[in-house]
Backbone as XML, in Angstrom:
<?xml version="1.0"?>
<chain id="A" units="angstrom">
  <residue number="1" name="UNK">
    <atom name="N" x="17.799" y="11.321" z="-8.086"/>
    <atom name="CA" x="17.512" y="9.911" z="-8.076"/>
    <atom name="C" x="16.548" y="9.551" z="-9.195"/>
  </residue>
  <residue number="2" name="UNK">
    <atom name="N" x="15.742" y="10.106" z="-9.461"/>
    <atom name="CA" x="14.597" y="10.259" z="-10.292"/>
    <atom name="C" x="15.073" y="9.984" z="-12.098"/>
  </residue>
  <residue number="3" name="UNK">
    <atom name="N" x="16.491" y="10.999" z="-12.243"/>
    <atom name="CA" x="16.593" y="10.784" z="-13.051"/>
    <atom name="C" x="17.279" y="9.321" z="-13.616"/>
  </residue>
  <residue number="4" name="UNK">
    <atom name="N" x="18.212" y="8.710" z="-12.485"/>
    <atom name="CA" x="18.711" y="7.163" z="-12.873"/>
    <atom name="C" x="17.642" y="6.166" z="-13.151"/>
  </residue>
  <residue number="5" name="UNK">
    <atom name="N" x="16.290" y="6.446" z="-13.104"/>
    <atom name="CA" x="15.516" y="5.701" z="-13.464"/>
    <atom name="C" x="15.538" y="5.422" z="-14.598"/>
  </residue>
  <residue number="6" name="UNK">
    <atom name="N" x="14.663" y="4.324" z="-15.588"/>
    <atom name="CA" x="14.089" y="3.875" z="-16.980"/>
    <atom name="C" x="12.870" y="4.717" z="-17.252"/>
  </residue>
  <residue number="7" name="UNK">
    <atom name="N" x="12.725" y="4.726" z="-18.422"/>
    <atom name="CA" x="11.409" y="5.281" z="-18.851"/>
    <atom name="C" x="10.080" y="4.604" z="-18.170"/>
  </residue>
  <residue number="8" name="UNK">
    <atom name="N" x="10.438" y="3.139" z="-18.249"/>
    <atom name="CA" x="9.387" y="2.490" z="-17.560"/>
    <atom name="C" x="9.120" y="2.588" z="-16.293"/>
  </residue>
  <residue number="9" name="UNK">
    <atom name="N" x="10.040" y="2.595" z="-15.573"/>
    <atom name="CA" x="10.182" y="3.262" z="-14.207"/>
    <atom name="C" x="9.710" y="4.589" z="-13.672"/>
  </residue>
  <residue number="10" name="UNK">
    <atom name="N" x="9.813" y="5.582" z="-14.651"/>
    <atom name="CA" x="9.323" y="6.893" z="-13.963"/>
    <atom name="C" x="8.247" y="7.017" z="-14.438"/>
  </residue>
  <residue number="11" name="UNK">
    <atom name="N" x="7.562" y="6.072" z="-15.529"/>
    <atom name="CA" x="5.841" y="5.920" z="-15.893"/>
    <atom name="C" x="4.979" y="5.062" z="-14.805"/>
  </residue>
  <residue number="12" name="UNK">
    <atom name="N" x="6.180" y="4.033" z="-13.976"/>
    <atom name="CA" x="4.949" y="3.330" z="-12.713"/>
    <atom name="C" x="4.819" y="3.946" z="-11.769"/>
  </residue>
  <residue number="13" name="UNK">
    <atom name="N" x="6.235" y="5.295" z="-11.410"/>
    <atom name="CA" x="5.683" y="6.166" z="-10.749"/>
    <atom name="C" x="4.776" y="6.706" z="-10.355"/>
  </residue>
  <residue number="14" name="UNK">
    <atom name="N" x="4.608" y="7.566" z="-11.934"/>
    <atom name="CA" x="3.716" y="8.236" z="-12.318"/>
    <atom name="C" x="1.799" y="8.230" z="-12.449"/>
  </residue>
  <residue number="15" name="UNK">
    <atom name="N" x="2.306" y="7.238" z="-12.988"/>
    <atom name="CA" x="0.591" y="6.068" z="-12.686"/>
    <atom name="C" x="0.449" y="6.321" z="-11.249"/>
  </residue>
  <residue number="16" name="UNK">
    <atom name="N" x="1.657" y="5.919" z="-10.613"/>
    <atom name="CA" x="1.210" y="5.197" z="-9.063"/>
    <atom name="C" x="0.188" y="6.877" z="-8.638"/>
  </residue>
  <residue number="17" name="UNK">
    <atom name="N" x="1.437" y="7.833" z="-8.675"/>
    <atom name="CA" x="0.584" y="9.227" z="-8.145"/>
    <atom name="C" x="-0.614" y="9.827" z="-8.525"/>
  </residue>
  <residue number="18" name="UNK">
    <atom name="N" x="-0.780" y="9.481" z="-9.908"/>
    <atom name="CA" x="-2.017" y="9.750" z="-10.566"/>
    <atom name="C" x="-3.143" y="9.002" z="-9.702"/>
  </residue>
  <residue number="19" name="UNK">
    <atom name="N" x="-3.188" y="7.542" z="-9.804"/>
    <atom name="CA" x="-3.802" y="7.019" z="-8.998"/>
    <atom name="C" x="-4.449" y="7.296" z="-7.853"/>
  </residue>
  <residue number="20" name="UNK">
    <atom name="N" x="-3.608" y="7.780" z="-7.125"/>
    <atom name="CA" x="-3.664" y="7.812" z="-5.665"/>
    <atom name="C" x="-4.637" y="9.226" z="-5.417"/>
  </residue>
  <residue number="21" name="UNK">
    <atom name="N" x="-3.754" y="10.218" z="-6.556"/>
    <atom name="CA" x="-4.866" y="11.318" z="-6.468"/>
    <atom name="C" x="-6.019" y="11.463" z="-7.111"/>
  </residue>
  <residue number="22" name="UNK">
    <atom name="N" x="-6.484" y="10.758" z="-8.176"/>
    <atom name="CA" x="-7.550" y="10.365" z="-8.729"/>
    <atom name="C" x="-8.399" y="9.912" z="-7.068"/>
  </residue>
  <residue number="23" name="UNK">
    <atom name="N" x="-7.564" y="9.119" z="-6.385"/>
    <atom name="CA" x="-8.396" y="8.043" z="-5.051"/>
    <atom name="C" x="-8.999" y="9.056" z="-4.343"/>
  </residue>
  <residue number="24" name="UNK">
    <atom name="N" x="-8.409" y="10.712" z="-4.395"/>
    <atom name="CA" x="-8.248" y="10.688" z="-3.150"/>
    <atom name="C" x="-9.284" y="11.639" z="-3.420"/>
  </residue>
  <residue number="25" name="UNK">
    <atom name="N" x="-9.282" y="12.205" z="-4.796"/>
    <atom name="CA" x="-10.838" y="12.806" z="-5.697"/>
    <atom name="C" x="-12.028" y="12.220" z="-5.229"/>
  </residue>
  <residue number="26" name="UNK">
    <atom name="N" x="-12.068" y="11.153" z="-5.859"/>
    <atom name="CA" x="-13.006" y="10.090" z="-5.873"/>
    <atom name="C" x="-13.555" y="9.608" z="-4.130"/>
  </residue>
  <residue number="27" name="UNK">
    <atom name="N" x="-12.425" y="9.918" z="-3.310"/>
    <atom name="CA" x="-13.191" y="9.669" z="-2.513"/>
    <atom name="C" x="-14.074" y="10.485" z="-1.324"/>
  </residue>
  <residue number="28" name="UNK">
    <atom name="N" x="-13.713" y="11.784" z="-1.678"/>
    <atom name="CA" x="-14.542" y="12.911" z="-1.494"/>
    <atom name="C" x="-15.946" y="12.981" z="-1.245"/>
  </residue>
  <residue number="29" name="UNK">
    <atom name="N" x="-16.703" y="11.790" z="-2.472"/>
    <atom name="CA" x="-17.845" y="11.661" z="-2.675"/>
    <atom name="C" x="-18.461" y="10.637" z="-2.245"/>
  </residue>
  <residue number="30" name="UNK">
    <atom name="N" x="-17.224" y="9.461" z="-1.812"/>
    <atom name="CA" x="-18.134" y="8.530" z="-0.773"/>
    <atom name="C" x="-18.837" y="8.810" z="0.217"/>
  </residue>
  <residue number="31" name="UNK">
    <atom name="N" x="-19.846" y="8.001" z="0.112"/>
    <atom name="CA" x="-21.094" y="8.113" z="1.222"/>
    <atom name="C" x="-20.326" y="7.315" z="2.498"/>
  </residue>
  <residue number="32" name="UNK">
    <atom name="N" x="-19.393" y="6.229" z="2.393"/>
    <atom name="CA" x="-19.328" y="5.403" z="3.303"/>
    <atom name="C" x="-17.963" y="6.112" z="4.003"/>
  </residue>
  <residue number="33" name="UNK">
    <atom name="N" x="-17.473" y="7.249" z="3.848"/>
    <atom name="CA" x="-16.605" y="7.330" z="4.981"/>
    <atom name="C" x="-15.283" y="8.081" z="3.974"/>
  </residue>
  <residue number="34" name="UNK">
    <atom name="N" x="-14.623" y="8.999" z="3.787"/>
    <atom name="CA" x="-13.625" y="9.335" z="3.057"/>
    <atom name="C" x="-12.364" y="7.999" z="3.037"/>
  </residue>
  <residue number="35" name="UNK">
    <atom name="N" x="-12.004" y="7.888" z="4.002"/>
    <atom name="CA" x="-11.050" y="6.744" z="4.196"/>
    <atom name="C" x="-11.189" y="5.562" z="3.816"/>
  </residue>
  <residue number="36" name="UNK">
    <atom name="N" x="-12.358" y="4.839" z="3.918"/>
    <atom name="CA" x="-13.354" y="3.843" z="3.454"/>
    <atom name="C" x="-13.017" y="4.004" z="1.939"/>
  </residue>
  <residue number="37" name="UNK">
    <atom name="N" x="-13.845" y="5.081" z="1.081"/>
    <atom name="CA" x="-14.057" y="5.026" z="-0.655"/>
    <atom name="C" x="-12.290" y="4.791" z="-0.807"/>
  </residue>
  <residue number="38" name="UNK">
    <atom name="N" x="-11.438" y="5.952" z="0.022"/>
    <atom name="CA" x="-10.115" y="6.107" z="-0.841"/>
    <atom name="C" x="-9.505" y="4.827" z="-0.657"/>
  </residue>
  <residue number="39" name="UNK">
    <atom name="N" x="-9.112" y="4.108" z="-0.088"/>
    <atom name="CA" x="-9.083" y="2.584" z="0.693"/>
    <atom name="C" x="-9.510" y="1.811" z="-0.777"/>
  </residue>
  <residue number="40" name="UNK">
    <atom name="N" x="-11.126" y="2.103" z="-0.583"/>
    <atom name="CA" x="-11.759" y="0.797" z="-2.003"/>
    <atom name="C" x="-11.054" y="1.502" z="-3.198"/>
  </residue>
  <residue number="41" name="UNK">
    <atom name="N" x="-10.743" y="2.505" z="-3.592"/>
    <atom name="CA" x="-10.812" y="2.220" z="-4.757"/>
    <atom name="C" x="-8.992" y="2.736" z="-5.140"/>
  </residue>
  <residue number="42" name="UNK">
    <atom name="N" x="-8.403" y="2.390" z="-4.362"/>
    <atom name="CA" x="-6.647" y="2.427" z="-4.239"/>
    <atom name="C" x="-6.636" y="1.190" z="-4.403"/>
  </residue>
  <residue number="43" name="UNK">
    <atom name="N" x="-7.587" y="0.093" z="-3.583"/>
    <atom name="CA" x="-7.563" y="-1.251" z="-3.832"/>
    <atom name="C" x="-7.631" y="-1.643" z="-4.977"/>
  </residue>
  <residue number="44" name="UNK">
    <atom name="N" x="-9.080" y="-1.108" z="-5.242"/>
    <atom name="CA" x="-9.242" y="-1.108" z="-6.829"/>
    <atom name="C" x="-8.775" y="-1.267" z="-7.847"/>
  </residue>
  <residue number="45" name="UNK">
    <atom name="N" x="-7.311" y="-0.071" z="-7.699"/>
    <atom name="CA" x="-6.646" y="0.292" z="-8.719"/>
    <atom name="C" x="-6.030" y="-0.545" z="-8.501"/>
  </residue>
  <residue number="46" name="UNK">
    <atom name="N" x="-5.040" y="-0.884" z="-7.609"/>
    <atom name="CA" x="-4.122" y="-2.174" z="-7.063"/>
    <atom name="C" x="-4.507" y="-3.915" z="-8.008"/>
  </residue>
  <residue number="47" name="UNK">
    <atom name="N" x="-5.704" y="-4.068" z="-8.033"/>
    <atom name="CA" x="-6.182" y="-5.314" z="-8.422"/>
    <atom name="C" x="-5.816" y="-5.171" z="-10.035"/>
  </residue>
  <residue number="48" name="UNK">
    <atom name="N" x="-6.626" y="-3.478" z="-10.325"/>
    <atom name="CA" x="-6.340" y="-3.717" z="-12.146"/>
    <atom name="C" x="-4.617" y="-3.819" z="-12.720"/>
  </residue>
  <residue number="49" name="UNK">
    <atom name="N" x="-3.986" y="-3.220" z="-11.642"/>
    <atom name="CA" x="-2.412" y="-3.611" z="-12.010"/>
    <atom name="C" x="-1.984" y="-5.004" z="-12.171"/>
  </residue>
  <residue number="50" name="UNK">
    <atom name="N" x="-2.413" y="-5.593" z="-11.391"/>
    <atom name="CA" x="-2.056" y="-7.492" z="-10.902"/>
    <atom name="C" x="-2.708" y="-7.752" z="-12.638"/>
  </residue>
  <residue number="51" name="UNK">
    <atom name="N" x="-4.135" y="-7.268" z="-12.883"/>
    <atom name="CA" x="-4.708" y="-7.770" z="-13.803"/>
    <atom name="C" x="-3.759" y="-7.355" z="-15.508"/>
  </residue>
  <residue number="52" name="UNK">
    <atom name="N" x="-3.476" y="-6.091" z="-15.081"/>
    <atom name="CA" x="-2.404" y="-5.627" z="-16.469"/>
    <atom name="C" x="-0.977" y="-6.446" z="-16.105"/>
  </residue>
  <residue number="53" name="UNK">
    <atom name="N" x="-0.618" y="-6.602" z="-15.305"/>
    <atom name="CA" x="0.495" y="-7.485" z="-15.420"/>
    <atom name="C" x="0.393" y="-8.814" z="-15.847"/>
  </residue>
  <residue number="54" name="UNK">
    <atom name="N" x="-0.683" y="-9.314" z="-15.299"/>
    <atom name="CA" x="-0.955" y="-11.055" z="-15.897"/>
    <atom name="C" x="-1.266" y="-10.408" z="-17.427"/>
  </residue>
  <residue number="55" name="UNK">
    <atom name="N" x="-1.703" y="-10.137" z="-18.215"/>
    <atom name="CA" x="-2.019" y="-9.574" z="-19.301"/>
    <atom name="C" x="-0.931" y="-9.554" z="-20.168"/>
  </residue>
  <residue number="56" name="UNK">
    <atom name="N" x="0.198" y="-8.844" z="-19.508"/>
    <atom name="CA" x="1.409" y="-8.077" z="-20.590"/>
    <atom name="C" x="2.509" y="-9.017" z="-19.978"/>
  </residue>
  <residue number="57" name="UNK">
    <atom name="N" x="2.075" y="-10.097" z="-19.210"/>
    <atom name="CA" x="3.114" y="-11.083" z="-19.185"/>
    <atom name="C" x="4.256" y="-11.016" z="-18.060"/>
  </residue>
  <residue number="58" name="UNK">
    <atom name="N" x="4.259" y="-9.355" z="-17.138"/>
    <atom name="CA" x="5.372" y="-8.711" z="-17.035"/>
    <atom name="C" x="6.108" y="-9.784" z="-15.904"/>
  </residue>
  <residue number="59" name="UNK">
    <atom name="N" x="7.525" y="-9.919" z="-15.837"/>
    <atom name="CA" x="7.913" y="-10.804" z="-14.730"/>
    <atom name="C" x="7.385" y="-10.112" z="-13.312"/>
  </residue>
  <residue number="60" name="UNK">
    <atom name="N" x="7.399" y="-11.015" z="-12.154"/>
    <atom name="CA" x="7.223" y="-10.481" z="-11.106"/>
    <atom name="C" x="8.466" y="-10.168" z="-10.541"/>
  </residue>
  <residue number="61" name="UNK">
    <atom name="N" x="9.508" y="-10.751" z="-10.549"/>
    <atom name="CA" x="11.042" y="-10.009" z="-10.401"/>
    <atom name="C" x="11.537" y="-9.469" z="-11.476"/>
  </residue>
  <residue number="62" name="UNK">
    <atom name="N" x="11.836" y="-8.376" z="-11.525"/>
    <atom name="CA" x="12.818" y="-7.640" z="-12.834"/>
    <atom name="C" x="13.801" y="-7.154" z="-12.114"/>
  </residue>
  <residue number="63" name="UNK">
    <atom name="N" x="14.886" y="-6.572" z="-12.551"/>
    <atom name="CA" x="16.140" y="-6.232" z="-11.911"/>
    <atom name="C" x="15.979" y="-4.805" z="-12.928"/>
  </residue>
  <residue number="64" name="UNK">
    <atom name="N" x="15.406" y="-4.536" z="-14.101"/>
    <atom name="CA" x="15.815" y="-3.225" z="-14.734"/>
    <atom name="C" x="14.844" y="-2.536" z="-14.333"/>
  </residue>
  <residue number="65" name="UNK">
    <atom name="N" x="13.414" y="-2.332" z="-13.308"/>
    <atom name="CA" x="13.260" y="-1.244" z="-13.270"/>
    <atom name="C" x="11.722" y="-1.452" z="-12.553"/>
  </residue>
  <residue number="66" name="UNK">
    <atom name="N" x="11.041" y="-0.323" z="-12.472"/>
    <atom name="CA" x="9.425" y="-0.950" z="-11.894"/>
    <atom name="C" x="8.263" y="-1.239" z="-12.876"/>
  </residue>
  <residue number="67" name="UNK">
    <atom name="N" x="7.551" y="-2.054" z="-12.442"/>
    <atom name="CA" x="6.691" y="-2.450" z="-13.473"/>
    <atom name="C" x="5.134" y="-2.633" z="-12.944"/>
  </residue>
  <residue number="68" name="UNK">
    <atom name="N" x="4.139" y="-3.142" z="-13.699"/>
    <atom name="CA" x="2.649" y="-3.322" z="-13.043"/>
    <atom name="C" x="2.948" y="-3.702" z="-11.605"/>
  </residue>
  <residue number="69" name="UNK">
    <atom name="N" x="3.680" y="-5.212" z="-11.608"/>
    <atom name="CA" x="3.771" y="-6.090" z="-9.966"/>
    <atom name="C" x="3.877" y="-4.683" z="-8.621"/>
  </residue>
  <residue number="70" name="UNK">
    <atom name="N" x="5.235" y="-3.892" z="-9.371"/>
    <atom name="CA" x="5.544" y="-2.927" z="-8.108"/>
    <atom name="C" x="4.338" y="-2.102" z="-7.823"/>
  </residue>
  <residue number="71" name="UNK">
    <atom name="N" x="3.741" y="-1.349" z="-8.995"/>
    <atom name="CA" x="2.283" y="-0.484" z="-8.417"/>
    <atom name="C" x="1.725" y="-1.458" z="-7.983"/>
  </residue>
  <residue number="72" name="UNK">
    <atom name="N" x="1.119" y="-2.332" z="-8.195"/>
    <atom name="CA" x="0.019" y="-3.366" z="-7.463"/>
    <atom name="C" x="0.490" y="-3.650" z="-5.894"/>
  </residue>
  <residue number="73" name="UNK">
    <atom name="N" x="1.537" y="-3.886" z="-5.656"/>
    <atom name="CA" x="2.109" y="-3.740" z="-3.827"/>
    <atom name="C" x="2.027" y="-2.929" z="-3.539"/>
  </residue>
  <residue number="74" name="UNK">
    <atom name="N" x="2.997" y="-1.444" z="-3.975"/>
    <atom name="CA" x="2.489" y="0.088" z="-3.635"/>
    <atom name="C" x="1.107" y="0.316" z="-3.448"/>
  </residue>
  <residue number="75" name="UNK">
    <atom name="N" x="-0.040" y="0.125" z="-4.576"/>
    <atom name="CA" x="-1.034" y="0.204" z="-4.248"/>
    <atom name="C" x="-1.830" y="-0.480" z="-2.993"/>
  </residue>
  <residue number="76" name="UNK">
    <atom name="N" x="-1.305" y="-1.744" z="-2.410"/>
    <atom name="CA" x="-2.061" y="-2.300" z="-1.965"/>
    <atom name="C" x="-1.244" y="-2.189" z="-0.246"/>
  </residue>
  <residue number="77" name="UNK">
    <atom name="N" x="-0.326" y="-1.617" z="-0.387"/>
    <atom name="CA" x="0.110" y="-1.109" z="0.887"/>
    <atom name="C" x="-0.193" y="0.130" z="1.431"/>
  </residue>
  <residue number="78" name="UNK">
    <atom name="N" x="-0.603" y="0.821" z="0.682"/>
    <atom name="CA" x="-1.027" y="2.209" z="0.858"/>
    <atom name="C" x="-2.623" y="1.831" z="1.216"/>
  </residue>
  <residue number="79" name="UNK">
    <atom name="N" x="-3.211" y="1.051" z="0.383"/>
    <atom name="CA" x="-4.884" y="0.657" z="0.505"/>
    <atom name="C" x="-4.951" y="0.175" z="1.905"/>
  </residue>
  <residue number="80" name="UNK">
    <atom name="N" x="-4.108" y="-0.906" z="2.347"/>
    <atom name="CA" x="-3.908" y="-1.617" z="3.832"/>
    <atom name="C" x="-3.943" y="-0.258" z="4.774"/>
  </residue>
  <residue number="81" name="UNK">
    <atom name="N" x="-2.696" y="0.149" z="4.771"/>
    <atom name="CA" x="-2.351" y="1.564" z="5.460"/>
    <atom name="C" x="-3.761" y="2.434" z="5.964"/>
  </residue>
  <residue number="82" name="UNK">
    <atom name="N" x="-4.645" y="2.965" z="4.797"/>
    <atom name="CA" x="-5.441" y="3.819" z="4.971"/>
    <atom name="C" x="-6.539" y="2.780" z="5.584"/>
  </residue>
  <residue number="83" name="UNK">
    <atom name="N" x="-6.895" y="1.115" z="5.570"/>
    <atom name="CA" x="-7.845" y="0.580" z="6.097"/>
    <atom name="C" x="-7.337" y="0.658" z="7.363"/>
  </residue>
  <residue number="84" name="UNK">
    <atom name="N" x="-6.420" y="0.756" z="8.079"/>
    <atom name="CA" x="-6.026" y="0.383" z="9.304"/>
    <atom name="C" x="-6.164" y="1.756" z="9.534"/>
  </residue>
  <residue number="85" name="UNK">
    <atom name="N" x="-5.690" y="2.659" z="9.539"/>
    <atom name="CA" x="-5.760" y="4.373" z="9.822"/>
    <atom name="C" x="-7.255" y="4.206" z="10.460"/>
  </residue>
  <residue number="86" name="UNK">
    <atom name="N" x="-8.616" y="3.501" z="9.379"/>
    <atom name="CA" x="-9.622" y="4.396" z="9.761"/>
    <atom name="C" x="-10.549" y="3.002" z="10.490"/>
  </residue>
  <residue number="87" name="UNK">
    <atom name="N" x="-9.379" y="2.181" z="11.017"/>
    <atom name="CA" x="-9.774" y="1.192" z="12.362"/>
    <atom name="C" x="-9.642" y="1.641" z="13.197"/>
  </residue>
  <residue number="88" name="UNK">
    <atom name="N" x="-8.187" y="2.388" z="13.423"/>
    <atom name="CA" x="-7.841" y="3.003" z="14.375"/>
    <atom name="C" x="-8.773" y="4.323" z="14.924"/>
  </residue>
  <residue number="89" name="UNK">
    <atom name="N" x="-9.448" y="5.318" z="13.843"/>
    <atom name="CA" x="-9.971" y="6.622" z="13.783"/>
    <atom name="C" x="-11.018" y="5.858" z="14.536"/>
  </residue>
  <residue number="90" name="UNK">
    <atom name="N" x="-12.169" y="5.072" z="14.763"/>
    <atom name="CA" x="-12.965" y="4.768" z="15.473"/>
    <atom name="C" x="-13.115" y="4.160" z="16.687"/>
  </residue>
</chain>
């Protein structure tokens, strides 16, 4: 499947995973809770996508492939996800 993708497509992937494991680095070292840091700063990343997409213009519907818009939802569904996980954990 991977390979019917666009170049651009298997780079928002790619970002997306980088991301996430960069988050999940980073949040190792939060003071406020592992779930908490990885949460803020998945969000984080989520916001600077919205912000590179308004930037580079990109449409929010495309039909050829994924772009900033799609990481910025990915990101921010996964960020939701892990805030609710660690509502639930308490």
């Amino acid at each position: 499947m991977l390979s019917r993708l666009n170049a651009g497509s298997r780079l928002a992937i790619r970002r997306f995973c980088t991301k996430l494991a960069i988050s999940a680095v980073i949040g190792t070292y939060g003071k406020a809770g592992y779930l908490t840091a990885v949460s803020f700063w998945i969000g984080l990343y989520s916001a600077c996508c919205v912000a590179f997409a308004l930037i580079l213009k990109e449409r929010f519907f495309q039909r050829d492939g994924f772009n900033h818009w799609d990481e910025a939802l990915w990101l921010g569904f996964v960020a939701l996800g892990l805030h609710i996980a660690r509502n639930f954990a308490h």
